[in-house]
PyMOL CGO cylinders between C-alpha atoms (Angstrom):
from pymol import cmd
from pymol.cgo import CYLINDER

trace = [
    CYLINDER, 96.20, -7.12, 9.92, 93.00, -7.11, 8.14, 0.3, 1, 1, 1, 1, 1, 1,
    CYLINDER, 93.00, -7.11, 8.14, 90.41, -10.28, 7.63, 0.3, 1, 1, 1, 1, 1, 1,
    CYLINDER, 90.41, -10.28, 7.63, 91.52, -10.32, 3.95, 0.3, 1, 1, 1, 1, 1, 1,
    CYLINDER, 91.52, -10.32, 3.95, 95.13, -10.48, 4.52, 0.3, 1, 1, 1, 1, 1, 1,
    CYLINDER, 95.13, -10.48, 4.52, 96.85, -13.37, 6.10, 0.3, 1, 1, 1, 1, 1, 1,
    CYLINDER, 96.85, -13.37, 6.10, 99.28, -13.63, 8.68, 0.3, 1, 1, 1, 1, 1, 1,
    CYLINDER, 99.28, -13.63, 8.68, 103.01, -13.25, 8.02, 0.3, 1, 1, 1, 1, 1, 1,
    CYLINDER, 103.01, -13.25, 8.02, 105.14, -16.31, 7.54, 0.3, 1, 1, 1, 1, 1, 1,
    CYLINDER, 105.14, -16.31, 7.54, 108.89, -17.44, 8.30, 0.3, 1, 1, 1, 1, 1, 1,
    CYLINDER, 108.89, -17.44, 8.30, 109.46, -20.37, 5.99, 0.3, 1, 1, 1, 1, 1, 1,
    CYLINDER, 109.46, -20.37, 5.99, 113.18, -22.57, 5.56, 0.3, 1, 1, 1, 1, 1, 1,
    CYLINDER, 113.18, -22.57, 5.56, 114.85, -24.35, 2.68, 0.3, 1, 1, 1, 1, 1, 1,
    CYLINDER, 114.85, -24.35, 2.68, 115.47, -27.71, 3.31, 0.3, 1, 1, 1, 1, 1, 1,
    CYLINDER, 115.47, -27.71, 3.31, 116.72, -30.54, 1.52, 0.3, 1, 1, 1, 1, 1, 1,
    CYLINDER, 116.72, -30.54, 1.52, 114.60, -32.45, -1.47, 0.3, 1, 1, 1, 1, 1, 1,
    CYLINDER, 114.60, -32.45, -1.47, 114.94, -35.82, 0.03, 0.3, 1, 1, 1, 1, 1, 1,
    CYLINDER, 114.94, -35.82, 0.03, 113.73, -34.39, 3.35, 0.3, 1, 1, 1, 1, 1, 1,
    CYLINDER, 113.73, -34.39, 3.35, 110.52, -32.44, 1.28, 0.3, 1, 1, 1, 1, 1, 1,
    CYLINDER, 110.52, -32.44, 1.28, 110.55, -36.05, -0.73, 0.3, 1, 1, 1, 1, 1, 1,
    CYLINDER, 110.55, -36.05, -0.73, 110.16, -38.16, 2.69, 0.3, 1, 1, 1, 1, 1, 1,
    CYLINDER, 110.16, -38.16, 2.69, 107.68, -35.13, 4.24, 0.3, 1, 1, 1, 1, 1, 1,
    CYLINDER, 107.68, -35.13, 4.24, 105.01, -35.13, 1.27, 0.3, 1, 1, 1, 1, 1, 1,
    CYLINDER, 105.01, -35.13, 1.27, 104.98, -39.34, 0.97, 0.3, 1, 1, 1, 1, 1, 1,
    CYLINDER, 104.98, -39.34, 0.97, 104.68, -39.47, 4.80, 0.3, 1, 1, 1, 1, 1, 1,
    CYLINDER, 104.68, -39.47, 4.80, 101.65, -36.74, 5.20, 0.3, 1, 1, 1, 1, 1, 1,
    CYLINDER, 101.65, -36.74, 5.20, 99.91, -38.38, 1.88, 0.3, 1, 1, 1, 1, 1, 1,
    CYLINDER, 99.91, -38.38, 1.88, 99.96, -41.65, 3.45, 0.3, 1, 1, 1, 1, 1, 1,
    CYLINDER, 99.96, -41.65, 3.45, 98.70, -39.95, 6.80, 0.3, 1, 1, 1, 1, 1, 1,
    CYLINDER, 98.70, -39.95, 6.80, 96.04, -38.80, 4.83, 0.3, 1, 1, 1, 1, 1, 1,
    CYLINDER, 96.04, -38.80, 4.83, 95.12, -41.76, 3.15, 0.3, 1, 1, 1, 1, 1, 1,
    CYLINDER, 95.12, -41.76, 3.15, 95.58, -44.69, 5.26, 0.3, 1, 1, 1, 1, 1, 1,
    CYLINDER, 95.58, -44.69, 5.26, 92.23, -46.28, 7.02, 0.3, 1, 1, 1, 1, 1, 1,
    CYLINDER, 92.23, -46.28, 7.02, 94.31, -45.89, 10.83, 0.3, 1, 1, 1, 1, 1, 1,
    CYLINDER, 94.31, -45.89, 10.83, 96.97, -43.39, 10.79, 0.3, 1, 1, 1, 1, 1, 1,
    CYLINDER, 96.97, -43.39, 10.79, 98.04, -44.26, 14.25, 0.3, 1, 1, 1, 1, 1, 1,
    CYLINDER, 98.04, -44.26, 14.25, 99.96, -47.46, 12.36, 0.3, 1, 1, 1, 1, 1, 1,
    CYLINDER, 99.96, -47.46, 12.36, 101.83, -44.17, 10.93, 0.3, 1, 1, 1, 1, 1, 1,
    CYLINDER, 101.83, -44.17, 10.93, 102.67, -42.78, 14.88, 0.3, 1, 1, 1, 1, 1, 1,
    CYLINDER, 102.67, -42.78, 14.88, 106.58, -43.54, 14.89, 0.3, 1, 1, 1, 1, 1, 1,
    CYLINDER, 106.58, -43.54, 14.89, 107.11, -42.41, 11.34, 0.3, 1, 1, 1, 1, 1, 1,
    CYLINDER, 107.11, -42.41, 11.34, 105.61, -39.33, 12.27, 0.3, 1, 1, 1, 1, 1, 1,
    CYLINDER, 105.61, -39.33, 12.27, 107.47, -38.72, 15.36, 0.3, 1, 1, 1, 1, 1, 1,
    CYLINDER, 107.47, -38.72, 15.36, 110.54, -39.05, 13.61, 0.3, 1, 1, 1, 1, 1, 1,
    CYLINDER, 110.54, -39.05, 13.61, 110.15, -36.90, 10.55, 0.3, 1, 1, 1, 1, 1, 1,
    CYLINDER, 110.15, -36.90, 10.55, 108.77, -33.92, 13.34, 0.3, 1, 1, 1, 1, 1, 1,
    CYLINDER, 108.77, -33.92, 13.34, 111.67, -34.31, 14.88, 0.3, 1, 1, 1, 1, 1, 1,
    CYLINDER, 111.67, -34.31, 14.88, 114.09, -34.37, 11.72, 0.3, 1, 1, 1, 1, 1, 1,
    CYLINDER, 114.09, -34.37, 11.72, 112.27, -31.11, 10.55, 0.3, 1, 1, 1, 1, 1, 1,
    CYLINDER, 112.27, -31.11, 10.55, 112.87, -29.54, 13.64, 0.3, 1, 1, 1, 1, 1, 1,
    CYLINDER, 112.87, -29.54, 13.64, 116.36, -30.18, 13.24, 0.3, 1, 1, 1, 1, 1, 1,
    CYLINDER, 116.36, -30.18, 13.24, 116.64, -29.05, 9.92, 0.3, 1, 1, 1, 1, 1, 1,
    CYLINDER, 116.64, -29.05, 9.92, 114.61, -25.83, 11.03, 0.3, 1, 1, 1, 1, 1, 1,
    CYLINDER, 114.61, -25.83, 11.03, 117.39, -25.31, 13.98, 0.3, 1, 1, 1, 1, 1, 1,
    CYLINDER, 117.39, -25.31, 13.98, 119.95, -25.55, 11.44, 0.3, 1, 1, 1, 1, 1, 1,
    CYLINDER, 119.95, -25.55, 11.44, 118.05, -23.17, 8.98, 0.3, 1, 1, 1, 1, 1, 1,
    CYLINDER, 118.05, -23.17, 8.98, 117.36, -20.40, 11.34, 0.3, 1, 1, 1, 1, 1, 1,
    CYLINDER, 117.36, -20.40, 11.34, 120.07, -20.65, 13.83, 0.3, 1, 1, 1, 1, 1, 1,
    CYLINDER, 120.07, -20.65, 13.83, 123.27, -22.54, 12.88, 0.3, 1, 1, 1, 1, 1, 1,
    CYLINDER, 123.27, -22.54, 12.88, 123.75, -21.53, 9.41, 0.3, 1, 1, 1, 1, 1, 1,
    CYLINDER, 123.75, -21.53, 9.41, 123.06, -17.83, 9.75, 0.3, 1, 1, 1, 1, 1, 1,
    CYLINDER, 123.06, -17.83, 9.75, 125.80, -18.04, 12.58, 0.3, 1, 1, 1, 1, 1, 1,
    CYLINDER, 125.80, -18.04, 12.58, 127.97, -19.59, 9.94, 0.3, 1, 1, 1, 1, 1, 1,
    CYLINDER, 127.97, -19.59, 9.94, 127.29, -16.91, 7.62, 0.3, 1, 1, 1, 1, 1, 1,
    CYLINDER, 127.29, -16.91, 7.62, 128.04, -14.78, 10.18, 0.3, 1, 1, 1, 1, 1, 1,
    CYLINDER, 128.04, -14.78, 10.18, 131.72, -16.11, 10.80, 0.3, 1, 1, 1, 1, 1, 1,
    CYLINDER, 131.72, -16.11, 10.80, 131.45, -15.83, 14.40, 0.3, 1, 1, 1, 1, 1, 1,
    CYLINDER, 131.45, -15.83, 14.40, 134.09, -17.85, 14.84, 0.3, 1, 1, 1, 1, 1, 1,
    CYLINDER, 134.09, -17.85, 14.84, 135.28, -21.59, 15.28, 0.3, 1, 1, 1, 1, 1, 1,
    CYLINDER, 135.28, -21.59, 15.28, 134.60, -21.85, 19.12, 0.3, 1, 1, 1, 1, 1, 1,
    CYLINDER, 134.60, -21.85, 19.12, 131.21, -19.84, 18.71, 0.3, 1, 1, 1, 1, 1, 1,
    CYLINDER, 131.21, -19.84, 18.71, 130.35, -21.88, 15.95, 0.3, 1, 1, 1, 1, 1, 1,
    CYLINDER, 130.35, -21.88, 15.95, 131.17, -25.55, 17.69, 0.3, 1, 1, 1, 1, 1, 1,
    CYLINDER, 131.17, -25.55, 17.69, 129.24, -24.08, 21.25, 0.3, 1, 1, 1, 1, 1, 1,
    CYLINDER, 129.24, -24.08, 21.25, 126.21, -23.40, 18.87, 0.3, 1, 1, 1, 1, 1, 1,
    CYLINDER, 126.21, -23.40, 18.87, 126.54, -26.54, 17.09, 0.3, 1, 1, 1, 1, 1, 1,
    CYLINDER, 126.54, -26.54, 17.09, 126.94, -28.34, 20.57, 0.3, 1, 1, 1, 1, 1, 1,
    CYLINDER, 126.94, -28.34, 20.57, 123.95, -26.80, 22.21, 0.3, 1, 1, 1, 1, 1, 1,
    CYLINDER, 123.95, -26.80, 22.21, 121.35, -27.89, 19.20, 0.3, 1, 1, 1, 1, 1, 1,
    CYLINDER, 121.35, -27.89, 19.20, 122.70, -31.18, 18.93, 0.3, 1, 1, 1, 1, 1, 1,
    CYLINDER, 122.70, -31.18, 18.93, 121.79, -30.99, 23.24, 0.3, 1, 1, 1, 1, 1, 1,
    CYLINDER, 121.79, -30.99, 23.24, 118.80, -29.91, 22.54, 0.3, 1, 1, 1, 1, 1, 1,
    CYLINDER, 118.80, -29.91, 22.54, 117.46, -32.13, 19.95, 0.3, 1, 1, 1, 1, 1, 1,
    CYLINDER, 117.46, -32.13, 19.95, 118.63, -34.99, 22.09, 0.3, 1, 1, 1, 1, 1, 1,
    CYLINDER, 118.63, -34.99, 22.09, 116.12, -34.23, 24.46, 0.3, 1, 1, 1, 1, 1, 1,
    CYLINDER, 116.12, -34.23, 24.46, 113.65, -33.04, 22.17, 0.3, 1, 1, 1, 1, 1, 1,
    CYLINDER, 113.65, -33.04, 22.17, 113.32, -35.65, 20.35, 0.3, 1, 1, 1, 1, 1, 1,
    CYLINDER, 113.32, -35.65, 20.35, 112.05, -38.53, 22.66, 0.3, 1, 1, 1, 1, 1, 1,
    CYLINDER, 112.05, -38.53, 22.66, 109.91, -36.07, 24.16, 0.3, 1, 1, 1, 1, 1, 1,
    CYLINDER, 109.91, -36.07, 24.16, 108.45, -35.60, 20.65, 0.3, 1, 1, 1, 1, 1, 1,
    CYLINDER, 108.45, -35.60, 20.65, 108.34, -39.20, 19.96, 0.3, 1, 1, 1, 1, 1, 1,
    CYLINDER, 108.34, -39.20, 19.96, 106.44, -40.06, 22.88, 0.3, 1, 1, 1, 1, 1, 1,
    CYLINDER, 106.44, -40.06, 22.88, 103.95, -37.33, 22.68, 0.3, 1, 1, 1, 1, 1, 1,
    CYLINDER, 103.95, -37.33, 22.68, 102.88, -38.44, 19.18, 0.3, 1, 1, 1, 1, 1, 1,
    CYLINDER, 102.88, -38.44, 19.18, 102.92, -41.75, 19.76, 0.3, 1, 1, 1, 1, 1, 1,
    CYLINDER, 102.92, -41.75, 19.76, 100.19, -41.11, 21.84, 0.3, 1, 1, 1, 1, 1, 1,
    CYLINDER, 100.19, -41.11, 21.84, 97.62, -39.12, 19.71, 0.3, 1, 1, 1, 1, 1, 1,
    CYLINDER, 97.62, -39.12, 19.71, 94.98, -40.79, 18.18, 0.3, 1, 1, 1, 1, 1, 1,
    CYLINDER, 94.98, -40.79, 18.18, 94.07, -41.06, 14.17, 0.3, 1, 1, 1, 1, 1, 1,
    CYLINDER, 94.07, -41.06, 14.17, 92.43, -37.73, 14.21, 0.3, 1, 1, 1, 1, 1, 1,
    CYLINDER, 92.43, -37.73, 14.21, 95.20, -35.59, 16.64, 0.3, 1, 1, 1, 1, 1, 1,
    CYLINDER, 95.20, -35.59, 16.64, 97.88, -37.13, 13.42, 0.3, 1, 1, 1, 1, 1, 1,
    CYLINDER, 97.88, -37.13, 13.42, 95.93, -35.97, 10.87, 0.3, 1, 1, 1, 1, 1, 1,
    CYLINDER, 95.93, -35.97, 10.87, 96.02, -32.13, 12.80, 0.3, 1, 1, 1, 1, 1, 1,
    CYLINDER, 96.02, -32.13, 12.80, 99.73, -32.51, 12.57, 0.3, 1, 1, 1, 1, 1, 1,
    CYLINDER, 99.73, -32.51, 12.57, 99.93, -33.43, 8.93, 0.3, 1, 1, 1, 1, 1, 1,
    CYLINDER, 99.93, -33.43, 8.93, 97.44, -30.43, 8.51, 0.3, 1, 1, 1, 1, 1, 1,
    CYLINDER, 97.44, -30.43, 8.51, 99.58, -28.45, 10.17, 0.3, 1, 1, 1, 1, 1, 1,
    CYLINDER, 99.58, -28.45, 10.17, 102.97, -29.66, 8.66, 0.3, 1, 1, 1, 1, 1, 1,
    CYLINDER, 102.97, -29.66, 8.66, 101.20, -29.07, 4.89, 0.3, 1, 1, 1, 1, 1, 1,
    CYLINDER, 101.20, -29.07, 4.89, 100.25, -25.46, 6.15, 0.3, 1, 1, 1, 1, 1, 1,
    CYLINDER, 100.25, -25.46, 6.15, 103.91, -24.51, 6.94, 0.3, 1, 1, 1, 1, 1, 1,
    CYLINDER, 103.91, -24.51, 6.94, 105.06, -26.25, 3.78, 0.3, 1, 1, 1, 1, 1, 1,
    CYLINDER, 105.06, -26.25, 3.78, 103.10, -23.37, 2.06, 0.3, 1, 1, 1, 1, 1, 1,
]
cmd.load_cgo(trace, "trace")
C-alpha cells in the first residue's frame, strides 16, 4: 500500500432508522458544549451497531448459506450471548470517557460510515 492510496475497507448495510439515529446522535456529539451529557446515548447506539454489524457479517451470510435450522439457531444463540455481555461492558467503558475521548468515537464512527 502506497502513501497515496488508502487502506482497504469492510463496510455493512444497515437499516435507515439505525443510519437516521447514528448521524443525529454523532451531530449532537459534535455540537453540544459537554458531550459527556451524551455518554449513555452513546453507549447504546455502539452497542446497537455492533449488533447490527454481527448480524451483517456473521448471521446473515450463514443464512444465505442455508446451513441449516440447528446451525442457524446455535449461531443466532451465541451472538445474542455475546452481545449480552458486550454490551454493559461497552456501556460502562464509555460512560467513563471524558468530552474529548466521545468526540474520538464519533470521529471514528463517521470514518467507518464512509
Amino acid at each position: 500500500m502506497t502513501a497515496s492510496t488508502s487502506p482497504p475497507t469492510l463496510r455493512f448495510c444497515y437499516a435507515e432508522a439505525l443510519y437516521t439515529k447514528t448521524t443525529h446522535l454523532l451531530e449532537t456529539l459534535e455540537q453540544v458544549e459537554d458531550p459527556t451529557k451524551h455518554r449513555s446515548a452513546l453507549g447504546d447506539l455502539v452497542v446497537e451497531l455492533t449488533q447490527a454489524g454481527l448480524e451483517n457479517y456473521f448471521l446473515k451470510p450463514l443464512q444465505s448459506a442455508k446451513v441449516g435450522f440447528m446451525v442457524q439457531q446455535t449461531a443466532n444463540l451465541g451472538v445474542a450471548s455475546a452481545t449480552r455481555i458486550m454490551a454493559p461492558m461497552i456501556r460502562n467503558i464509555i460512560g467513563r470517557l471524558d468530552g474529548k475521548q466521545l468526540l474520538s468515537i464519533s470521529g471514528s464512527i463517521r470514518q467507518l460510515m464512509g
